[in-house]
C-alpha positions as CSV (number, residue, x, y, z in Angstrom):
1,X,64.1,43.2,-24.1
2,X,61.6,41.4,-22.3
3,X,64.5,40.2,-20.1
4,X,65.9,43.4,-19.1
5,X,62.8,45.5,-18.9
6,X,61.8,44.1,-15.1
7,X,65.6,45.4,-13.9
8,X,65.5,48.6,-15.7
9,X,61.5,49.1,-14.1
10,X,63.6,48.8,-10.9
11,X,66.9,50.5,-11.3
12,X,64.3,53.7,-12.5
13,X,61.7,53.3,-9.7
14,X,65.5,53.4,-7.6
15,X,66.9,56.1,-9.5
16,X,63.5,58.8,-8.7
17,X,63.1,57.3,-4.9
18,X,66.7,58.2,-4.0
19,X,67.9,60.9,-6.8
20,X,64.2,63.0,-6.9
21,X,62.3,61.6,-4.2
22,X,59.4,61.3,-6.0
23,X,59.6,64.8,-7.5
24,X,61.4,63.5,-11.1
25,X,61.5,65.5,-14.0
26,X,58.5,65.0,-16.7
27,X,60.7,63.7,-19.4
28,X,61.7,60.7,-16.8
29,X,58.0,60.0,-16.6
30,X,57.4,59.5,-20.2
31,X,60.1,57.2,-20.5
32,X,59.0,54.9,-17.7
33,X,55.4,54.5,-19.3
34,X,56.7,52.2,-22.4
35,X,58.8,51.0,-19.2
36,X,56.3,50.0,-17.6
37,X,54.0,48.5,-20.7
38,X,57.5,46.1,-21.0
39,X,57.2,45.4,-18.1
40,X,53.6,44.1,-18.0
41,X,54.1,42.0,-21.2
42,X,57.5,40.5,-19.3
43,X,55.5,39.4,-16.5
44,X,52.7,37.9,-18.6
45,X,55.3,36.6,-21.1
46,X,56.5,34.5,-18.1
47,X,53.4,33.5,-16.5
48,X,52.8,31.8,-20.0
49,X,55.9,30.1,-20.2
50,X,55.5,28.3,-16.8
51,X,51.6,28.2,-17.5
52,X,52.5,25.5,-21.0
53,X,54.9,24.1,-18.5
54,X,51.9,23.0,-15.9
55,X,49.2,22.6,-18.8
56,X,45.9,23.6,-18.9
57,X,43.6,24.7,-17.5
58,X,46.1,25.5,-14.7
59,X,48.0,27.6,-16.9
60,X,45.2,29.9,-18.0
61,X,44.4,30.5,-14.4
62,X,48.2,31.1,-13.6
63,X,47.8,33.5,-16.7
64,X,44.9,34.8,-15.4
65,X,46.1,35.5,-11.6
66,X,49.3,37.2,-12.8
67,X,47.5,39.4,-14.9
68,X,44.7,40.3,-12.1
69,X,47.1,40.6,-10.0
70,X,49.2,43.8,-11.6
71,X,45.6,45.1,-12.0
72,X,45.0,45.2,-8.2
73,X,48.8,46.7,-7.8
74,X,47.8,49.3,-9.8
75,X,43.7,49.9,-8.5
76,X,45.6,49.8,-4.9
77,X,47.8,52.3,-5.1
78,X,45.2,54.9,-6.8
79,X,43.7,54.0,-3.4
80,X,46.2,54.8,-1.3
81,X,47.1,58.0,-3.3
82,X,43.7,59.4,-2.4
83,X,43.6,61.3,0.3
84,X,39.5,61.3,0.6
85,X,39.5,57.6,1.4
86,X,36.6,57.0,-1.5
87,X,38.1,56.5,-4.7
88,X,36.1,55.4,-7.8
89,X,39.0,53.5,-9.5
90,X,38.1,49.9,-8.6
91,X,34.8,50.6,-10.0
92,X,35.9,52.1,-13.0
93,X,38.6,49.5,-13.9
94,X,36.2,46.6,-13.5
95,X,33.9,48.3,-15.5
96,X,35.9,49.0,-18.1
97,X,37.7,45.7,-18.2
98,X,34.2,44.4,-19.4
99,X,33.8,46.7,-21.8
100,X,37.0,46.4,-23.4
101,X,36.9,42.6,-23.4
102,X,33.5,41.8,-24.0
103,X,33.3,44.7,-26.8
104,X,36.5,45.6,-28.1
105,X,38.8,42.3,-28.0
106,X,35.4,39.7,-28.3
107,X,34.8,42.7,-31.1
108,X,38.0,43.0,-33.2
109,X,37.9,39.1,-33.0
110,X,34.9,38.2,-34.3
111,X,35.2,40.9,-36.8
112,X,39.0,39.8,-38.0
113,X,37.9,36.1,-37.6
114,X,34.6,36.9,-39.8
115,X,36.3,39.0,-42.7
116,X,39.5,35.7,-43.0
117,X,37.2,32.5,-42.7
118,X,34.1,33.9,-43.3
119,X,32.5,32.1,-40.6
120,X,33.8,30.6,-37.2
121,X,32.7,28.2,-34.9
122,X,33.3,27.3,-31.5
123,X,31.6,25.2,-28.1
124,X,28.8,27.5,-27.1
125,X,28.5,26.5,-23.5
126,X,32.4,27.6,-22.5
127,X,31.2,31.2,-23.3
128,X,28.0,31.4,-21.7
129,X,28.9,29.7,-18.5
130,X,31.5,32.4,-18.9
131,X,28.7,34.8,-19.3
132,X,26.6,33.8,-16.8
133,X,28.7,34.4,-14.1
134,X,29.8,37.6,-15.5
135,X,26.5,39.1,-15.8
136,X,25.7,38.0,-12.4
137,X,28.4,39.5,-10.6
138,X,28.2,42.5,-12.7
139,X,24.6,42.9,-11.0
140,X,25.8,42.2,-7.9
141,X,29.0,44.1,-7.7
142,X,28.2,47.0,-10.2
143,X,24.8,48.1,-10.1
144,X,23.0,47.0,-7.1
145,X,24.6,49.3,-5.0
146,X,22.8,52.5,-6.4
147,X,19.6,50.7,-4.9
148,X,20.5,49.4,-1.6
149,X,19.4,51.6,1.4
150,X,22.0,50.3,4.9
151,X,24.5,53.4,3.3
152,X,23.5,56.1,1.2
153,X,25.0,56.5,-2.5
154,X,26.3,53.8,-4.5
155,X,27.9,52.5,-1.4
156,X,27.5,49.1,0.1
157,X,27.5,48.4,3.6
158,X,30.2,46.8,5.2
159,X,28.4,43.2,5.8
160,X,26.9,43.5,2.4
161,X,30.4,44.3,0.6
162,X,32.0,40.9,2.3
163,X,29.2,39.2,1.0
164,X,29.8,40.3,-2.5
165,X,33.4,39.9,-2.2
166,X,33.1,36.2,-0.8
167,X,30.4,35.4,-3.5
168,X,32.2,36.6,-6.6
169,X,34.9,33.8,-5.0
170,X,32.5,31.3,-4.4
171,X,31.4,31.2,-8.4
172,X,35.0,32.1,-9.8
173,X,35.8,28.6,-8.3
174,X,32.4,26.8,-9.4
175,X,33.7,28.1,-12.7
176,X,36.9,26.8,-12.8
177,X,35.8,24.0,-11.4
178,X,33.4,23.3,-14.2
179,X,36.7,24.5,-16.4
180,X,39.2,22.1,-15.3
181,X,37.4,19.4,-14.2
182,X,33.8,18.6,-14.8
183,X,33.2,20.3,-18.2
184,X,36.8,20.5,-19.3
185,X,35.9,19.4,-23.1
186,X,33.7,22.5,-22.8
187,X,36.2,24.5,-23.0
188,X,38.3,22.6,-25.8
189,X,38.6,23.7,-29.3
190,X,37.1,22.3,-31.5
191,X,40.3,20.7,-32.7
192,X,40.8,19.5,-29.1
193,X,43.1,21.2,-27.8
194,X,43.3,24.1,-25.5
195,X,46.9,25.5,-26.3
196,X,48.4,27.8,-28.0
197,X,50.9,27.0,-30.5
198,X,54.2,27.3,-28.6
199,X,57.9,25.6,-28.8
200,X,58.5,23.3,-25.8
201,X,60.3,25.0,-23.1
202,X,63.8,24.4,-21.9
203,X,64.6,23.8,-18.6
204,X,67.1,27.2,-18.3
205,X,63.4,29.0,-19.3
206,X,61.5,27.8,-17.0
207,X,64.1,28.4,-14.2
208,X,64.6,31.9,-15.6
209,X,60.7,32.3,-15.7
210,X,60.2,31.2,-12.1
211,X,62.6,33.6,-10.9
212,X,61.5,36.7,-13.3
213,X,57.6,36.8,-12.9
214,X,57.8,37.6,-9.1
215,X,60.3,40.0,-10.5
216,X,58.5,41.4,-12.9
217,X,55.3,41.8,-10.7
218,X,57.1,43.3,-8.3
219,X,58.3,45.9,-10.7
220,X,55.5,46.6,-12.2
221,X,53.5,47.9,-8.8
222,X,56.6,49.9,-8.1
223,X,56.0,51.5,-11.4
224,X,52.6,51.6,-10.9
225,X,52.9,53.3,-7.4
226,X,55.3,56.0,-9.1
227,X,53.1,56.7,-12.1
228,X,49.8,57.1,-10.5
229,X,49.7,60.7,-9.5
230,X,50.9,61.8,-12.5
231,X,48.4,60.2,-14.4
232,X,45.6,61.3,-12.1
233,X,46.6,64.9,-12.8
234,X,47.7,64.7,-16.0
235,X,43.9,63.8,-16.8
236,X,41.8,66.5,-14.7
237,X,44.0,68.9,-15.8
238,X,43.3,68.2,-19.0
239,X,39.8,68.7,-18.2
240,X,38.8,65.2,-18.8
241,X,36.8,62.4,-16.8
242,X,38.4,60.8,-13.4
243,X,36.8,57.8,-14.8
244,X,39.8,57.8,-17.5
245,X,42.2,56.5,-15.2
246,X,40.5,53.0,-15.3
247,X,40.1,52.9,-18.4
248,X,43.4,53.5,-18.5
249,X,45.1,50.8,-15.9
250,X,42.1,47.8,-17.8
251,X,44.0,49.0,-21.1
252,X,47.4,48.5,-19.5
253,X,46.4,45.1,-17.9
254,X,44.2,43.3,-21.0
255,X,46.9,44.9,-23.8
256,X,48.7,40.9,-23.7
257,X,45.7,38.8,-23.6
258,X,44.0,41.3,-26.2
259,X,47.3,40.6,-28.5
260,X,46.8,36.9,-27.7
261,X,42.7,36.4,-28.6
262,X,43.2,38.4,-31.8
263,X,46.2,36.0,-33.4
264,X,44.1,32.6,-32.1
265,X,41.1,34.3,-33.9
266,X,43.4,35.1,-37.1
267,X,44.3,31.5,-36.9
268,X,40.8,30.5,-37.1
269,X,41.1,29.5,-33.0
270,X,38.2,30.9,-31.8
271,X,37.7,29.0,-28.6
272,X,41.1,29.7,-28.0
273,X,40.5,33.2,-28.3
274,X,37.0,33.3,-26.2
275,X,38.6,31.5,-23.3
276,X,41.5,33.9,-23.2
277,X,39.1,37.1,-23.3
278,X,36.3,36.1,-21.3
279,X,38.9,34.4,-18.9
280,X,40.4,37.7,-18.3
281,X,37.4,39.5,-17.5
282,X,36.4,37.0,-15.2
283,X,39.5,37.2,-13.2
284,X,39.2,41.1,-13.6
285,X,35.7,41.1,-12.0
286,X,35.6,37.7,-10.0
287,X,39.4,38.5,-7.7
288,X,39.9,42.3,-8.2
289,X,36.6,43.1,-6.2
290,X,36.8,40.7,-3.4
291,X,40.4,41.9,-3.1
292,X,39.8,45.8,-3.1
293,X,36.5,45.6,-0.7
294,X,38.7,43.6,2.0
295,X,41.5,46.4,1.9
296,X,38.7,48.7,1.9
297,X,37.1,47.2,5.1
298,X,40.0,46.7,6.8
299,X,41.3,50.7,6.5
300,X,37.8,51.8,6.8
301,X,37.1,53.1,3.5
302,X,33.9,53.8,1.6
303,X,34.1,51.8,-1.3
304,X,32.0,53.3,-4.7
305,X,31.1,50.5,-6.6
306,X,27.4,51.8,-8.1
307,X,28.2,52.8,-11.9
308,X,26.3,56.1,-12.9
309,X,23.2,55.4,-15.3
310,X,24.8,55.9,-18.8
311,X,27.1,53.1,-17.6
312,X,24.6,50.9,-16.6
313,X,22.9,51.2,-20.1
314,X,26.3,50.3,-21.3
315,X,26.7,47.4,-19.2
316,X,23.4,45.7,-19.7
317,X,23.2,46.2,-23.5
318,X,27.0,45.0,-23.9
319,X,25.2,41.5,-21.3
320,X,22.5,41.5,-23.5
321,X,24.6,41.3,-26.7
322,X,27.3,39.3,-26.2
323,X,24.4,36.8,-24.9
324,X,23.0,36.5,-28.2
325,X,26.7,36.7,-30.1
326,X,28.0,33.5,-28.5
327,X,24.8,31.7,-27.7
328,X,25.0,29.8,-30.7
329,X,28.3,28.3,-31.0
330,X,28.5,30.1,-34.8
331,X,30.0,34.1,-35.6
332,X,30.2,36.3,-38.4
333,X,31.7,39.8,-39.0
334,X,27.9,41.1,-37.9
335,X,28.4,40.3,-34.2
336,X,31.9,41.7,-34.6
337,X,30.8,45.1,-36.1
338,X,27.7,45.4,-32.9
339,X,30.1,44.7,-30.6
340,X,32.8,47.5,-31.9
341,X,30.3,50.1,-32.4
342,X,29.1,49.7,-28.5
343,X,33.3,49.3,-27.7
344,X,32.4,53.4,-29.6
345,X,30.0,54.7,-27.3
346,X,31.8,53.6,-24.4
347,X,35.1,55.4,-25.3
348,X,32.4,58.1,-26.1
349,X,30.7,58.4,-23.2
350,X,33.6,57.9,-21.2
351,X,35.5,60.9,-22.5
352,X,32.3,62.8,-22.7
353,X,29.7,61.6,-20.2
């Protein structure tokens, strides 16, 4: 299935573009949403298998960029969908990309993890080197903006969003850096290895995996592109939160690295399962941003990056906490159970602000 899903993404993004022009009937779009999830888990089912080929740590950032970049595809063509030229939906998606990974996978894994061994251990310094770069970007990118005075609003100015955009690239690549070469045993677990259990590929699957991730990426922002007016309307008709939609799209893109850190945690793999999570929400917040505020730039759009202030309460507890969760190296199901109940008031908030 995850073979055929990337052709039949295609044949029905063909099928509406030349049959409906765009204008397909509602049944049609709820079959291409479990299309499209397929579709996601294809291309990140490939970017794995090449990504053991390769080894790590290059395969976690192979991993990582796949997966960042279906989450630009889909941020980008909210964008271009909106006619008013200052869309919230990079803002929202990175924010809630944190929140689910730092509070509901980092959550359900120490939880799971806590109730089957008890306790679980794992090198302290891979996940606050993690974190430090996280909550310093998440500054940067995500709150300073309400305070700056060049542009009015949560806006940054031009020179100050390339600045942003060229530092959250700057420390993504002192981090893997530190990853892949000078810490690399940081970043090991504790039986030293990195990996995840997996049968040694054959040549035919890595040819075939070559060939279908482009594929499947490809497909998926097709999909994307097709899906994202409906979606957007779907959810202010229904009276809900604009802010929704990016919770949506981070769900979409951290669903098969969310599946992934919950079974290393259930086989007592925590490291494993840090590095995956906090891996993704670095490549979330340290590519996605940089990559959104040049397109934005370039076509002369504002870009809304300030969060409003229940968010930011949201965002600096969630910092605070998952600072003193993984500081020490040592869980339990009581960091697991803090970290759900703020996943909660997220969801909460973000239904009803």
């Amino acid at each position: 299935m995850l073979l055929g899903a990337p052709i039949l993404a295609l044949l029905l993004f063909g099928l509406v573009e030349i049959a409906f022009h765009q204008a397909a009937p509602v049944l049609l779009y709820f079959f291409l949403v479990p299309v499209l999830f397929l579709t996601v888990f294809s291309a990140v089912h490939h970017a794995e298998v090449l990504a053991h080929k390769i080894g790590q740590a290059y395969g976690s950032f192979l991993l990582a960029l796949s997966v960042t970049v279906i989450e630009v595809s889909l941020i980008v063509s909210m964008l271009f969908s909106n006619d008013a030229g200052n869309s919230e939906v990079a803002r929202d998606t990175v924010f809630a990309a944190i929140m689910i990974v730092l509070n509901g996978i980092v959550g359900l894994c120490l939880l799971i993890g806590g109730l089957r061994y008890h306790e679980q251990e794992f090198r302290a310094r891979s996940a606050t080197s993690a974190l430090g770069v996280l909550g310093t970007l998440s500054v940067l990118g995500l709150i300073l903006p309400n305070f700056t005075l060049a542009v009015p609003g949560p806006l940054y100015a031009p020179a100050q969003l390339i600045f942003v955009a060229i530092m959250s690239l700057v420390l993504y690549a002192l981090f893997l850096f530190v990853q892949m070469v000078t810490h690399r045993g940081d970043f090991l677990d504790l039986t030293g290895s990195i990996d995840t259990p997996h049968g040694k590929a054959s040549r035919p699957q890595l040819l075939l995996s070559t060939l279908m991730l482009p594929l499947s990426l490809v497909a998926v922002v097709l999909l994307a592109e097709l899906l994202s007016e409906p979606v957007q309307h779907s959810i202010l008709r229904a009276g809900l939160p604009e802010a929704l939609v990016g919770v949506i799209i981070a769900l979409i893109v951290l669903m098969p690295e969310g599946i992934a850190s919950i079974r290393a945690a259930m086989d007592n793999r925590l490291q494993t399962s840090l590095n995956l999570a906090l891996g993704s929400a670095l490549a979330s917040l340290c590519l996605t941003i940089p990559v959104v505020a040049l397109i934005s730039v370039a076509m002369g759009r504002d870009l809304v990056l300030g969060l409003d202030a229940e968010h930011i309460v949201l965002l600096v507890l969630t910092l605070f906490m998952s600072t003193l969760s993984l500081a020490m190296g040592r869980t339990t199901i009581m960091q697991g159970g803090i970290h759900l109940v703020i996943f909660g008031a997220f969801l909460t908030i973000s239904a009803l602000p």
